[in-house]
N, C-alpha and C positions, 0 to 999 in steps of 0.2 A: 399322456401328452408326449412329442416326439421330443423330447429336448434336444437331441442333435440337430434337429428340420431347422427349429428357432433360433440353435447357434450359430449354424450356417449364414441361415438369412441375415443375425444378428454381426455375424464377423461381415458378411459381404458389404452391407451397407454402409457400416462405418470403415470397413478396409478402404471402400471407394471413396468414402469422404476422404480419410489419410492421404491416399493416391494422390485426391488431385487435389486438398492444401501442399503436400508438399512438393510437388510439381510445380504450384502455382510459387510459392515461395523460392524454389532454385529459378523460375523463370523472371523471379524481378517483378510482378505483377499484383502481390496481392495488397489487399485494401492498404496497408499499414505500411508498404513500402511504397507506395506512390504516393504517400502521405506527403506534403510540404512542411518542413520543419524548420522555422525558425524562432530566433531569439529575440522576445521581444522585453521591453525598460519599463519597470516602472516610473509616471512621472509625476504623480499625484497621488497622495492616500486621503482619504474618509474614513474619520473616526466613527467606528459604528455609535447608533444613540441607543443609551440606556434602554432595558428590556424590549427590544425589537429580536426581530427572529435572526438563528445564526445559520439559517439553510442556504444565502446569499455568500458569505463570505464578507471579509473585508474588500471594501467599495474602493476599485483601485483604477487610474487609467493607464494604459499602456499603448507605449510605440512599437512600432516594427518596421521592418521593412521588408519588403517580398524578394527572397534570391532570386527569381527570375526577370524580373521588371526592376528593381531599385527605385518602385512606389513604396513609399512611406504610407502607414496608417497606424490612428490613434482609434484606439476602440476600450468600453470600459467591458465590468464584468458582469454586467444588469442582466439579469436572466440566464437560463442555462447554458454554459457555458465553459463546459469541461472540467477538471478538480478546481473544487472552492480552494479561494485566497484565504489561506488561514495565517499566512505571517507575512507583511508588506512595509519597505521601506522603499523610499526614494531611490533610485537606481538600482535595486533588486533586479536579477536577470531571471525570466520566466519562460518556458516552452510555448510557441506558439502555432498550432497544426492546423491543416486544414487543405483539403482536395484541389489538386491542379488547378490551377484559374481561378479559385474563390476564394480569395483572403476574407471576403466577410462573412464565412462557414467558418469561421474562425473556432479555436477550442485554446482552453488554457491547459498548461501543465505546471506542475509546481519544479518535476524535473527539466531543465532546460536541453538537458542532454540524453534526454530520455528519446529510445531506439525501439523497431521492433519488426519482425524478420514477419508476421503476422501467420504464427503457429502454432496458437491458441485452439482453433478449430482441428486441424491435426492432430496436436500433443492429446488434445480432449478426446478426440475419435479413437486412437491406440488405446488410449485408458480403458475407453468402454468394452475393447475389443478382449482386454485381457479380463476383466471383470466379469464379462461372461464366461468366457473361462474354467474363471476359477468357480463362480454357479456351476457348470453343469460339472465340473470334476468332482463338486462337494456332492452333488447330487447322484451321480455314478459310482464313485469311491466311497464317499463319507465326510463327514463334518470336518474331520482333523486337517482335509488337504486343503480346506480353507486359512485352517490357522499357518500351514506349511507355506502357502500361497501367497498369502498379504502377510504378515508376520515375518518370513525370510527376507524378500527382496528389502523391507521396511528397516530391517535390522541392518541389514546391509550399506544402505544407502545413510542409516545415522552413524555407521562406524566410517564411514567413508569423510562425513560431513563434521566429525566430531573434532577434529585436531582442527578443521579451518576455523570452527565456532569459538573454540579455545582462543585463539591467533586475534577474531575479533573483538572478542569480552575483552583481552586485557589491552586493543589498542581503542576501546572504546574508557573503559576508565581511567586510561594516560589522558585520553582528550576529559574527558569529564575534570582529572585533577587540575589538568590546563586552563579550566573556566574561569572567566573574570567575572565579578562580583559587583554589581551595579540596582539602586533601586529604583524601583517602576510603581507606578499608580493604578490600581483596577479603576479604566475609566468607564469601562460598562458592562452588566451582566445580562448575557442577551436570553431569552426563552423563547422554547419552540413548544407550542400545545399540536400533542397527537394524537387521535385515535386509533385505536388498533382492531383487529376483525374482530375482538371479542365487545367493542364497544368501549371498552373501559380506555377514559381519558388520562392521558401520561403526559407531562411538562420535563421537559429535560433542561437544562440551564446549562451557560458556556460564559464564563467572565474572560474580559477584554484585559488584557495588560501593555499598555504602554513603559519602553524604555528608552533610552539615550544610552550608546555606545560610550567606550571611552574615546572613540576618533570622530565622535560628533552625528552618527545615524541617528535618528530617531528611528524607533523601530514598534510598530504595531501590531500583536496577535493576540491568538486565542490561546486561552490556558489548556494546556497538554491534556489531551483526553485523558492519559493512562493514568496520572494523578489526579486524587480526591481534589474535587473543591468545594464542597458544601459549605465549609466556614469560610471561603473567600466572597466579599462582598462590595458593593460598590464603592470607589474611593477610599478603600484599603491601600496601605502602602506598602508590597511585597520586595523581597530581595531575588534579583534577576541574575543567573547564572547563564552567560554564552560564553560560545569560541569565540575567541578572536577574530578566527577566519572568514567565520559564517554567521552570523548573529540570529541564523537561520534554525539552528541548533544552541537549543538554548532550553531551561528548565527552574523553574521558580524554588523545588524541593528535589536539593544535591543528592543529600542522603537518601531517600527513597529511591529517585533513578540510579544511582549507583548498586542498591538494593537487588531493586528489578535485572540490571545489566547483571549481576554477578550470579543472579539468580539462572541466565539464559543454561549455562553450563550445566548446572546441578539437574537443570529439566531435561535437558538435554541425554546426562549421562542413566538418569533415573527410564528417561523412554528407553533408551538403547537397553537396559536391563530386560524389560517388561518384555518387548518383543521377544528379545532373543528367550527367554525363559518362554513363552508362547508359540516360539518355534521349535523348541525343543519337544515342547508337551506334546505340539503336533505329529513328532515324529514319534515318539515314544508311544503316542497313542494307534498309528497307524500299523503300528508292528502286532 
């Protein structure tokens, strides 16, 4: 087989995709920059009920207003309708997108100030572009200039990102130590029954916990995917850990997310090892 023919073809097509995303992106044009982006209030929440499904999100309505007209609309979150509401109180501020002239194309976002230059398609095309690459180099040269290939840059880019990683671990366990202490009621435990392509049926569960701020929010979510809840059950009374700032952020078990947080580092500095020992072997092997 020619493998250069295929890389060719292979670099051309996705070059020309790159081209003209980032073309499209320097000219202001692409889907995600003509996007409408406003901010829209929670002004009602709906306690989810007991074991119903959590693929909806919490049932939330929300106002907005259009930057370009200064029409106002209230719209909830019934049906698809961009990232599920997974934490809602009363005047909570939410992303609300949607195509020039159609506020009722509406999409939620949980960031309000969520941005995007739309260079997903791009960034994705270069990827591919070097990925061949490094195929047909491995295939020309040998297995090692693969390890040399993905492994270098990889090592790279963790020693690069490792002092910021650092910088946020410890300004994320000042905010963790800064959490107030508040308790909350599991008011529902919701389930989702799935099947998967092999047929075999999976129930996954998500308990509800209701809290009150100490400045008088009530505040409604779902319990943190990353922590265990299997012993969490309905009408349980747990202890609710938020910022101040955000009540948005917030975690039911201190010690384990602190755990996990301090953990980022350790994983962090253990990949950097792996790589760079993997690029060296590559090199050592090529010789």
């Amino acid at each position: 087989m020619d493998w250069h023919g295929v890389l060719a073809l292979w670099c051309g097509v996705f070059g020309l995709v790159a081209l003209v995303g980032y073309g499209r992106s320097l000219a202001g044009v692409t889907r995600a920059q003509r996007t409408v982006r406003a901010t829209g209030r929670i002004e009602r929440v709906r306690e989810p009920r007991n074991g119903s499904s959590d693929r909806d999100g919490i049932a939330v309505v929300v106002r907005f207003q259009d930057p370009s007209t200064g029409e106002e609309f209230t719209v909830t979150n019934d049906g698809d309708c961009g990232d599920r509401i997974t934490t809602a109180w009363v005047g909570r501020e939410i992303g609300v997108h949607y195509p020039p002239g159609m506020p009722h194309a509406f999409r939620f976002a949980n960031d309000p100030h969520e941005r995007s230059r739309g260079l997903a398609w791009p960034n994705s095309a270069v990827f591919l572009i070097y990925v061949g690459l490094v195929v047909v180099a491995s295939i020309d040269w040998g297995w090692p200039w693969a390890l040399v290939a993905v492994c270098g840059p990889l090592t790279v880019l963790t020693a690069f990102h490792l002092p910021g990683e650092r910088r946020t671990t410890r300004s994320r366990l000042d905010a963790l130590a800064a959490m107030v202490s508040v308790p909350g009621p599991v008011v529902a435990v919701l389930r989702t029954v799935a099947t998967d392509a092999d047929g075999d049926v999976r129930t996954s569960r998500t308990p509800v916990i209701a809290f009150t701020t100490q400045d008088g929010t009530a505040v409604t979510a779902y319990y943190p995917s990353a922590l265990p809840d299997r012993a969490v059950v309905h009408g349980q009374e747990v202890t609710v850990h938020y910022a101040p700032g955000d009540p948005a952020d917030f975690t039911p078990d201190l010690a384990a997310t602190r755990r996990s947080v301090a953990g980022n580092v350790g994983f962090a500095v253990t990949a950097l090892v792996v790589m760079a020992a993997a690029t060296v072997a590559g090199v050592v092997l090529l010789r």
